[in-house]
C-alpha positions in Angstrom: 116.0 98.4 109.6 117.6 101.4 110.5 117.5 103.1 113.9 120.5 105.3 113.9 122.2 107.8 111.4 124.5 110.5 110.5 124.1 114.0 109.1 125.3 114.3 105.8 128.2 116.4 105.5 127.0 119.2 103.4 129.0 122.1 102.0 130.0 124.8 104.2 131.8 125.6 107.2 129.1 127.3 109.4 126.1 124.9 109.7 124.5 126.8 112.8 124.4 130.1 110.8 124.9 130.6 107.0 123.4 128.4 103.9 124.9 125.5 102.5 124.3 123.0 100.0 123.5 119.6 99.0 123.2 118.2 95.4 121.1 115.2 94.6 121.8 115.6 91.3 124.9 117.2 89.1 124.6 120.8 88.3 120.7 121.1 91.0 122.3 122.0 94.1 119.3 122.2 96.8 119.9 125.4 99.5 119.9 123.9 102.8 119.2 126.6 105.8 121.3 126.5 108.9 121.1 122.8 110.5 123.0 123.6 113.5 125.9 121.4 114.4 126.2 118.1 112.5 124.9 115.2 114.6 126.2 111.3 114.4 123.3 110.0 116.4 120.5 111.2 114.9 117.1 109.1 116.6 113.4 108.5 115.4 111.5 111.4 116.3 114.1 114.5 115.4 113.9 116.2 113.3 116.2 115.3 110.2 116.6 117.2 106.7 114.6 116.1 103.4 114.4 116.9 99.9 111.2 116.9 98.6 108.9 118.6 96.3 109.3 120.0 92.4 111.2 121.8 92.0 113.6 120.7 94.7 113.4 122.1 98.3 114.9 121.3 101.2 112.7 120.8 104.4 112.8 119.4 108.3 110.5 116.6 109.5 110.0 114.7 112.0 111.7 110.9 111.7 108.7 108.9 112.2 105.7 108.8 109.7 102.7 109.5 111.4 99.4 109.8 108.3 97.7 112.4 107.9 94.1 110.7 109.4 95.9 109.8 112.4 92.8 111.3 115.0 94.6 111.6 118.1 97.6 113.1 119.8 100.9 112.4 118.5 101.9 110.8 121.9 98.7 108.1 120.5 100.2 107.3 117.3 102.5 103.9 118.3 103.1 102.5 115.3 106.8 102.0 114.5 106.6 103.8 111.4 110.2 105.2 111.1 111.1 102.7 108.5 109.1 101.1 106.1 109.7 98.2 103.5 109.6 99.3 100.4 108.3 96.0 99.2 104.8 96.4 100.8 104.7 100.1 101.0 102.4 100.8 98.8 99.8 98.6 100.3 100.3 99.4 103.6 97.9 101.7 105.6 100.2 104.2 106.8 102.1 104.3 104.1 99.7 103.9 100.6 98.2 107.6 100.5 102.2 109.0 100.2 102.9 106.1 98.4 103.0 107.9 95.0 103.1 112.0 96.2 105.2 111.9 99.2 108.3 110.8 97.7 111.4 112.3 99.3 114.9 111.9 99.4 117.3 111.6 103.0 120.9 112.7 102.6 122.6 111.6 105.5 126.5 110.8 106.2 126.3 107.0 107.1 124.5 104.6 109.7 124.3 102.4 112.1 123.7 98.6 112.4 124.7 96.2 115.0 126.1 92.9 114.3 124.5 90.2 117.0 127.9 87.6 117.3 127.8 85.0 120.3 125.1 87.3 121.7 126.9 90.0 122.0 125.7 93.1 120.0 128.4 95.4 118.3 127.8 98.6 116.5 128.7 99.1 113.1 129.5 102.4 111.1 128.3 101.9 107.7 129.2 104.6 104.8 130.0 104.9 101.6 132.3 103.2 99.4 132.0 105.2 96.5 133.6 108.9 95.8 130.1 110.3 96.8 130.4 110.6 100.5 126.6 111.6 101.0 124.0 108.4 100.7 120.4 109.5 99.2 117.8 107.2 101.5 115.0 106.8 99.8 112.1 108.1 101.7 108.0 109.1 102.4 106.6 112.5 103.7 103.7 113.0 105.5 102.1 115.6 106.7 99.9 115.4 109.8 98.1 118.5 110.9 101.1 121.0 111.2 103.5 118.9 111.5 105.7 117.0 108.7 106.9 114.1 109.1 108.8 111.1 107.4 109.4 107.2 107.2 112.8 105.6 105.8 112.4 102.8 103.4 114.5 99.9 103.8 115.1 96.8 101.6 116.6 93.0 101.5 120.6 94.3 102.1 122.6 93.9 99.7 126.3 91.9 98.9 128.0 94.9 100.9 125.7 95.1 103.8 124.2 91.3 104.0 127.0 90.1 106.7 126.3 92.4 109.2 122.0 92.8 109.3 119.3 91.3 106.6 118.1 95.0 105.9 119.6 98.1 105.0 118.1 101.3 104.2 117.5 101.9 100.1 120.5 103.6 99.4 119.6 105.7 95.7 121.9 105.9 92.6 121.4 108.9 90.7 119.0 107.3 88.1 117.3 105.8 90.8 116.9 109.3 92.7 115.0 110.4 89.8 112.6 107.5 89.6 112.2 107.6 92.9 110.7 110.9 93.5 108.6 111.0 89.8 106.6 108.0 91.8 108.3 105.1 89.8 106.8 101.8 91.1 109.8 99.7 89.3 111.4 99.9 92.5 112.1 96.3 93.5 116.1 96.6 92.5 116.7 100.2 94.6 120.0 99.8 96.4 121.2 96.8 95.2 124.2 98.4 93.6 125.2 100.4 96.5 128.4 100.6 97.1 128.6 100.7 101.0 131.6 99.7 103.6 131.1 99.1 107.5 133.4 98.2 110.5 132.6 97.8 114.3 132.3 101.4 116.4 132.6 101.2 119.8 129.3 100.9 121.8 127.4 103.6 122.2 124.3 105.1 124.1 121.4 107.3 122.9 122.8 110.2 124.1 125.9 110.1 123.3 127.3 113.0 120.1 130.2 113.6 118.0 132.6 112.5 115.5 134.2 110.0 117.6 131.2 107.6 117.4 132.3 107.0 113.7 135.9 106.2 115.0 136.9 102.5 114.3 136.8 100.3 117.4 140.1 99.1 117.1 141.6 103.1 116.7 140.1 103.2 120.1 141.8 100.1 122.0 
């Protein structure tokens, strides 16, 4: 699972006031609105970015899927639907009617993972290992009432990731970007080629902020 990310770090030097840009694709660049200043502790229930829709838009939502016949408050909604497997997905209440027409993409800059070792839980910084700094999560939108809001799907981790937790977030190639939001269903190998690298942090809390979370542990000893 995934409980903990980073903003992507999109183009531009003035987040908090002009327009920047992210491209999930070469040659589409999506305008992003001012996001304010980039966060590396970003927690279910913010409000995170997304690209979503035809053609491309980018959007906020709330990170933690609530479906659109939820009946109650939002404070009544206590399913932990901020990730979701994207093996049963499509069959799973919450998720099935966005299965197909929700798609979205999540840019973000890295995450988070801790590594249980002798009982002792460390953080871990995972990014990419690829010249594309940004990862695409794959992702579902849902809008409930006036509000939208979104799920992050996760899969079996992969060769990179597998040491350090048994799931990882689906981390998109460019090919699989596109499949991904024309509402493929081939979906079973997403992320397995993801290039990612990790190393221990040093421990956090929830509300802690800033670059220095991403700082190796051992830069910090």
């Amino acid at each position: 699972m995934c409980g903990r990310f980073i903003d992507p770090a999109v183009r531009g030097t003035d987040q908090e006031h002009s327009e920047t840009l992210v491209d999930p694709f070469p040659n589409n660049p999506v305008i992003v609105p001012p996001q304010g200043p980039r966060r590396y502790n970003v927690a279910p229930t913010q409000d995170i970015l997304i690209i979503a829709k035809s053609p491309l838009v980018a959007l906020r939502a709330r990170w933690w899927l609530v479906p659109s016949w939820h009946d109650g408050a939002l404070k009544d909604w206590k399913a932990t639907t901020f990730n979701a497997r994207i093996e049963e997905a499509a069959q799973k209440p919450s998720f099935r009617a966005v299965w197909r027409h929700g798609r979205c993409l999540i840019p973000a800059g890295g995450y988070y993972e801790w590594k249980t070792t002798e009982g002792r839980k460390t953080p871990h910084a995972v990014l990419s290992h690829s010249n594309e700094p940004t990862l695409w999560f794959a992702g579902l939108a849902s809008r409930w009432r006036d509000m939208l809001t979104c799920t992050m799907m996760t899969r079996v981790a992969n060769a990179d990731t597998k040491d350090l937790h048994h799931r990882m977030p689906v981390v998109l190639d460019q090919d699989e970007r596109a499949a991904w939001l024309a509402g493929s269903d081939a979906v079973a190998g997403f992320g397995e080629t993801a290039r990612l690298r990790h190393y221990a942090v040093a421990r956090f809390d929830s509300r802690q902020e800033g670059a220095d979370l991403i700082a190796p542990a051992s830069m910090q000893q």
